[in-house]
C-alpha positions as CSV (number, residue, x, y, z in Angstrom):
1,X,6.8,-2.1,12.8
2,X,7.5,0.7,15.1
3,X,5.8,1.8,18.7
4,X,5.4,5.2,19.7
5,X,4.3,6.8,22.9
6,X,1.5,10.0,21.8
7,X,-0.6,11.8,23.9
8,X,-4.6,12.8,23.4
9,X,-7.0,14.9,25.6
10,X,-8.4,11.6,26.8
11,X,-4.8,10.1,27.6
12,X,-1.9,8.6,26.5
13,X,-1.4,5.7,24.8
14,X,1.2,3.7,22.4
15,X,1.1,3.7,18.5
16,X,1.6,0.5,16.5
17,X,3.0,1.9,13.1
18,X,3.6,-0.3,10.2
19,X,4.8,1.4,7.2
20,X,2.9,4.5,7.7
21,X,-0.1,4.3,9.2
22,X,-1.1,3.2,12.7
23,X,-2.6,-0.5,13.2
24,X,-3.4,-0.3,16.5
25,X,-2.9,1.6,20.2
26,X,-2.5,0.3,23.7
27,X,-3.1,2.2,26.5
28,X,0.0,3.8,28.3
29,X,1.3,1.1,30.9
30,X,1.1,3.5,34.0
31,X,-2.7,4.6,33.0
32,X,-5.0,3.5,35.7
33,X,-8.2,3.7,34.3
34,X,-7.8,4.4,30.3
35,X,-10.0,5.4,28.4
36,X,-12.3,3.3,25.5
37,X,-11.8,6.1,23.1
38,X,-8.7,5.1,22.5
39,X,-9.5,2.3,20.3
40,X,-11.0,4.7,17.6
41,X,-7.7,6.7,16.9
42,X,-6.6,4.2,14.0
43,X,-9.8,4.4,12.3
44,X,-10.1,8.2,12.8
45,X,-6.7,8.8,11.7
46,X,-7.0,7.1,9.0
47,X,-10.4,8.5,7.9
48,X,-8.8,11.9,8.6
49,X,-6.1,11.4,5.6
50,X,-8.5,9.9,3.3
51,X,-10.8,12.6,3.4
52,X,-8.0,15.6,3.0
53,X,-7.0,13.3,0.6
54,X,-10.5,13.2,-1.3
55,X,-11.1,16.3,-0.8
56,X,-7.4,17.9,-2.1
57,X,-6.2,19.5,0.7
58,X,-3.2,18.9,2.3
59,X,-2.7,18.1,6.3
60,X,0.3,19.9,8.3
61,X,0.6,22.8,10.4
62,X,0.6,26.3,9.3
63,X,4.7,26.8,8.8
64,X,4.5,23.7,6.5
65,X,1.2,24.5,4.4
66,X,2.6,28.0,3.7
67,X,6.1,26.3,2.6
68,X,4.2,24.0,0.4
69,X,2.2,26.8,-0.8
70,X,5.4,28.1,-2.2
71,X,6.2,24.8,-4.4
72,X,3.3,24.7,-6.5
73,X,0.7,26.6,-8.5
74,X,-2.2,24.3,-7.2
75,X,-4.5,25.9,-3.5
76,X,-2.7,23.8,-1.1
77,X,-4.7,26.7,1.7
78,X,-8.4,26.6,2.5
79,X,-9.8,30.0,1.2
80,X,-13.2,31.6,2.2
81,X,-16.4,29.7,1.2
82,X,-18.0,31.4,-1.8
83,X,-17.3,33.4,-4.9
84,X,-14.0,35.4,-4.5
85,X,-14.3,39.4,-4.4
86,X,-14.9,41.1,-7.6
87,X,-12.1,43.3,-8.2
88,X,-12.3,46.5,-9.8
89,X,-10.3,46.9,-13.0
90,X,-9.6,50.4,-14.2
């Protein structure tokens, strides 16, 4: 089990990781009036991954996604809703 300060809009709070997802959160000790929120993040995190997982698509920021991108034939990207473009063969 490991601990680790993060930060939302709402406030600040500390993680309880085991392996690798987070079991539970705390308020940050100095936070005078925290907020109730807090005590969704687990669950929303958590539902987060399982539906990128569900779904296929992978979680990460933009340098990583297009890195990943790189390694593998599969869409790791989101592309536009729809039918792609029709292109024009001469």
């Amino acid at each position: 089990m490991s601990r680790k300060l993060s930060h939302a809009h709402w406030g600040s709070f500390d993680a309880e990781i085991i392996g690798d997802r987070i079991e539970a959160v705390a308020p940050f000790q100095h936070d005078r009036d925290p907020s109730a929120l807090m005590g969704s993040v687990p669950s929303a995190v958590h539902a987060a991954f399982t539906d990128a997982t569900l779904r296929g698509w992978a979680i990460g920021d933009e340098d990583f996604l297009h890195s990943l991108q790189k390694t593998t034939d599969r869409r790791v990207l989101k592309a536009r809703p729809g039918r792609p473009p029709i292109s024009k063969s001469e």
